[in-house]
C-alpha positions, 0 to 999 in steps of 0.5 A, a space after each residue: 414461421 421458420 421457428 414454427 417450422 424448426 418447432 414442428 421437426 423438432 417434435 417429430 424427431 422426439 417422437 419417432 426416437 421415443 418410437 424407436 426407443 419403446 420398441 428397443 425396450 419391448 414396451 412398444 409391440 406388435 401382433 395381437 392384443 386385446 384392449 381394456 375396451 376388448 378391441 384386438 389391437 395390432 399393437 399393444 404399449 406397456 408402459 410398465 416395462 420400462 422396467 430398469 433405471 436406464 430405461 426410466 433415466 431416458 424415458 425422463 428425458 423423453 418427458 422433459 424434452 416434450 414438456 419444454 417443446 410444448 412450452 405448458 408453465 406448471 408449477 408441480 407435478 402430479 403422479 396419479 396411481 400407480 404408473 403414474 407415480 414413477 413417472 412422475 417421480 422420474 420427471 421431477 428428478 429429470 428436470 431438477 437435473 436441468 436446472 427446474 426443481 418442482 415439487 412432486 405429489 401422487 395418491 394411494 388409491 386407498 386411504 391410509 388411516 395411520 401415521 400422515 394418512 388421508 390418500 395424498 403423498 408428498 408436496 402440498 397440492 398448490 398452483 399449476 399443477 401438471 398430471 404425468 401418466 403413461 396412456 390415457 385410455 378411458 381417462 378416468 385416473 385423470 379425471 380423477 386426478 382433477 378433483 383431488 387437486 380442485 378439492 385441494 385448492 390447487 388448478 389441473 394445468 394440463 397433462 403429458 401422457 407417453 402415447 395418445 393411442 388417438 382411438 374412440 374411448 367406451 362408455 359403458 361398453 360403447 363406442 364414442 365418437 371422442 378419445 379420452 384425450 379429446 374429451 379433456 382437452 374439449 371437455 375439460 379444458 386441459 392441455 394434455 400433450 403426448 410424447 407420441 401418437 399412432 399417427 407418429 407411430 404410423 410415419 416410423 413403420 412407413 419409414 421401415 417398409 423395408 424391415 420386418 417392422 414395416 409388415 405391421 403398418 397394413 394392419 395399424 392403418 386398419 385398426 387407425 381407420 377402424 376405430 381411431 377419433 
């Protein structure tokens, strides 16, 4: 139990840094934005801001912390395009760095009619094969993702994402009563494990009530129970 414990904190520490850490790199930001799905959201994440290597060697380092955290076994890594390309790239090369080599795959979104061709880039699709990306929105790059490696003989193990924004997904412009995480770990079957979540996003603004951060908190928590899964 007090390993469950020890477990548990250390996960919450990872996050609240990551936290910390995308709004040092103004990938984390907060005011007024609208969504894919056209909800104005208090905040907005982009991911592709972590726009330079330090940023990506820690951003890596977040990734490999949470994976070993979560104990998920994997024998490859998937980067589904575009983000998840660089991601995937960076947490390959992260845990090559601490002594775990696996193999690292992405996809072209278009097929390429020359040289090796076909939309599949780098190692061979085999084993358990682990998909990083950075947000799952309408979790249709993952879905995607899941029947290239089927349809290439090798078994979708789970997913790492940087955010779970933990809000209702759309279908055709309506809301459902799941997230996209929801409905591949319900409907799908997968592990999907995230570096964050709003509800750790909610429990850093709550820490910094005293800061100019801790104004946001009021308008997350009414978007959390507006629209959150």
């Amino acid at each position: 139990m007090a390993e469950l414990t020890e477990l548990n904190e250390a996960g919450r520490s990872v996050a609240l840094d990551f936290v910390q850490f995308a709004i040092d790199s103004g990938v984390l930001r907060f005011g007024e934005f609208k969504t894919k799905a056209g909800r104005m959201s208090p905040y907005f994440f982009n991911a592709g801001l972590f726009d330079d290597g330090a940023k990506l060697m820690r951003l890596a380092e977040f990734y490999a912390d949470r994976l070993i955290e979560s104990g998920i076994e994997f024998d490859m890594i998937f980067g589904p395009a575009y983000k998840g390309i660089p991601l995937g790239a960076t947490v390959a090369a992260e845990l090559a760095r601490r002594g775990r080599n696996v193999p690292f795959a992405y996809n072209r979104k278009e097929a390429k009619d020359h040289g090796e061709g076909g939309v599949l880039v780098g190692a061979p699709l085999q084993g358990r094969v682990l998909i990083v990306d950075d947000v799952m929105s309408a979790g249709t790059a993952v879905r995607e993702s899941i029947e290239a490696i089927r349809a290439a003989g090798a078994t979708p193990q789970a997913v790492v994402i940087a955010l779970d924004r933990q809000e209702k997904a759309t279908e055709n412009g309506i809301d459902v009563d799941h997230s996209a995480v929801q409905y591949v770990r319900n409907r799908l079957g997968m592990q999907v494990v995230a570096i964050a979540t709003l509800d750790d996003l909610l429990q850093y603004l709550s820490e910094r009530t005293d800061s100019s951060l801790g104004v946001h908190r009021e308008g997350v928590m009414a978007y959390r129970k507006r629209y959150g899964a």
